[in-house]
GUMARDREN-684295 format. One record per residue (C-alpha): z, y, x; residue number from 1. Coordinates in Angstrom, 1 decimal. Example, Ala and Ser with C-alpha at 12.3 -4.5 7.8 and 13.67 -1.06 7.14 Angstrom:
GUMARDREN-684295
R       c3       c2       c1     n
R      7.8     -4.5     12.3     1
R      7.1     -1.1     13.7     2
//
This chain:
GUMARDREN-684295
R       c3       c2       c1     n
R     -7.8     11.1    -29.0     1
R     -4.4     11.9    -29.4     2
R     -1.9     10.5    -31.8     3
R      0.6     12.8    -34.6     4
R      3.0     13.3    -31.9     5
R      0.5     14.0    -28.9     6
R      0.5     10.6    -27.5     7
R     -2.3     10.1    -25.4     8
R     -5.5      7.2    -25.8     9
R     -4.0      7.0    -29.7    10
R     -1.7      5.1    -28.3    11
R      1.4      5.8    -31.3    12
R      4.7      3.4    -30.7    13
R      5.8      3.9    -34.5    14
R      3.1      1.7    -35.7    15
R      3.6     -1.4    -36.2    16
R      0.1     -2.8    -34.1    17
R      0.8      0.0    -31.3    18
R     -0.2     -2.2    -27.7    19
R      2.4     -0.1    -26.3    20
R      5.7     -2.0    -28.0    21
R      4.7     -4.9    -25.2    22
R      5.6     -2.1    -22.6    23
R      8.8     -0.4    -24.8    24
R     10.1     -4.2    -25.2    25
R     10.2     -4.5    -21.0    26
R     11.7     -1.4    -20.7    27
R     14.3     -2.0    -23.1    28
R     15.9     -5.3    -20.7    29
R     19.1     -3.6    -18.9    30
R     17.4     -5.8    -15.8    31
R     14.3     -4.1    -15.7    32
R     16.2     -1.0    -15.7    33
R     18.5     -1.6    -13.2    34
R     16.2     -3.5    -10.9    35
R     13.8     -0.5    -10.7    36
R     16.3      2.1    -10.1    37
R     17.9     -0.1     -7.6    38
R     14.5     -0.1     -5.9    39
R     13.8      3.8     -6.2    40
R     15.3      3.7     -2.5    41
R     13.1      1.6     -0.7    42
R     12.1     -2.4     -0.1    43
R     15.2     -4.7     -0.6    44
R     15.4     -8.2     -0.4    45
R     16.5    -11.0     -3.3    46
R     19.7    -11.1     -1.5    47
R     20.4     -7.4     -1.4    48
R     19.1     -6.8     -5.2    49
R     21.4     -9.3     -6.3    50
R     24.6     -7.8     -4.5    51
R     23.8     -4.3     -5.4    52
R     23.3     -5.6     -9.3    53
R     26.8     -7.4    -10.0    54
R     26.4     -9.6    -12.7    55
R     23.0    -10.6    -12.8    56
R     22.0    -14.8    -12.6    57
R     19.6    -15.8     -9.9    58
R     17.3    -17.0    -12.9    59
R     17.3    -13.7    -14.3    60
R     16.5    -11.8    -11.1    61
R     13.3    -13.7    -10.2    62
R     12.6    -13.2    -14.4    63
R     12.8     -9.7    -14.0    64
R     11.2     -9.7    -10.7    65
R      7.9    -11.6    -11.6    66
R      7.8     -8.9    -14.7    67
R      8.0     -6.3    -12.9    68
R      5.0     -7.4    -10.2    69
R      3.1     -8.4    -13.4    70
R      3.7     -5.6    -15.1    71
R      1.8     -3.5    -11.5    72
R      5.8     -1.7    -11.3    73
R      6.6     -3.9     -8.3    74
R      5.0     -5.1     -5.0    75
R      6.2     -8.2     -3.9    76
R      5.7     -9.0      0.3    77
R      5.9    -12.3      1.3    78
R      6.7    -12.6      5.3    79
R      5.1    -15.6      7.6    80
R      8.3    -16.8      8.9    81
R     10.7    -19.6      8.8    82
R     12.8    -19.4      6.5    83
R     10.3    -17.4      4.6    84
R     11.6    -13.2      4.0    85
R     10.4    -11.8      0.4    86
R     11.1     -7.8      0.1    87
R     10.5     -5.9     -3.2    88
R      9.4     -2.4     -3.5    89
R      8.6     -0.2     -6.4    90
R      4.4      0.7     -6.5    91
R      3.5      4.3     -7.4    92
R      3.4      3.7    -11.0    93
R      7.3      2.1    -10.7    94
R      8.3      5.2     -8.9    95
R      6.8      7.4    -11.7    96
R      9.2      5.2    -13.7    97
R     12.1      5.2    -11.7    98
R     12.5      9.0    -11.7    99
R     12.7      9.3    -15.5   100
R     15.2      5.9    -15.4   101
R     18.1      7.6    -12.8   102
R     17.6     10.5    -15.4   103
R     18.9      8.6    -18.1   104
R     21.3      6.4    -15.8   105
R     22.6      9.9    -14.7   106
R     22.9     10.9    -18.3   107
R     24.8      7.9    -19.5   108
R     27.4      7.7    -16.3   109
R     28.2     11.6    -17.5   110
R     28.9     10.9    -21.0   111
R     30.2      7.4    -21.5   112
R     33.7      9.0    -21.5   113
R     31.9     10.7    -25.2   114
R     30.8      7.7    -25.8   115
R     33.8      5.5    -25.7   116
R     35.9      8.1    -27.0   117
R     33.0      8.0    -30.4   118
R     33.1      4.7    -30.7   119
R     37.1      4.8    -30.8   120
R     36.8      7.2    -33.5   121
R     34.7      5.1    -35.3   122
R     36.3      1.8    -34.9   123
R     39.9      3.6    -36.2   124
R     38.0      4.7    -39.2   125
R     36.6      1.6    -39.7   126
R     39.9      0.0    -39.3   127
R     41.4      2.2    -41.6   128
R     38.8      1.5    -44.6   129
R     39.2     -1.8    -43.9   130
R     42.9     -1.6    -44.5   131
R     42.2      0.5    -47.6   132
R     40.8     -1.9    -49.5   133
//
């Protein structure tokens, strides 16, 4: 069954109950984002995650990791050696995502110059109606 807009398994995120918010919520964490484009290349390491993503905590990469694997976006591969390697690679279902993520990281690196240049706008007027009154 199909919801209003076409959604499939009546699955409709503008109600309020909708199962699928748990998934929207994930997807909205700038981490998770980042982490699975970073991965759209191949396997990387903790090590090589956390150099490519400037910025992020330790804490927050093994977070974002263990949602991820959870979640069935991410295979984790743990290697029998001393010290013990862990590499990180998308599944097929975090591929399918990662394609429709570098399209919207590809879409915000081409307009952020609109963007900054709105919110300019927008924080003169506001500035000015501030002074206004």
């Amino acid at each position: 069954m199909d919801s209003e807009d076409g959604s499939p398994l009546g699955y409709d995120a503008f109600r309020r109950t909708c199962r699928s918010h748990t998934v929207l919520e994930m997807l909205a964490s700038k981490w998770v984002y980042l982490t699975v484009c970073a991965l759209r290349r191949g396997r990387l390491r903790n090590g090589e995650l956390a150099r490519k993503m400037e910025g992020i905590t330790p804490k927050m990469l093994t977070q974002t990791l263990r949602v991820l694997e959870r979640d069935g976006l991410v295979r984790r591969e743990v290697f029998p050696v001393i010290p013990p390697r862990v590499e990180y690679e998308l599944t097929e279902l975090g591929q399918n995502l990662a394609g429709l993520l570098s399209q919207i990281r590809s879409w915000a690196e081409e307009h952020t110059p609109e963007i900054k240049e709105a919110r300019g706008r927008a924080s003169a007027d506001h500035d000015e109606m501030a002074a206004a009154s």
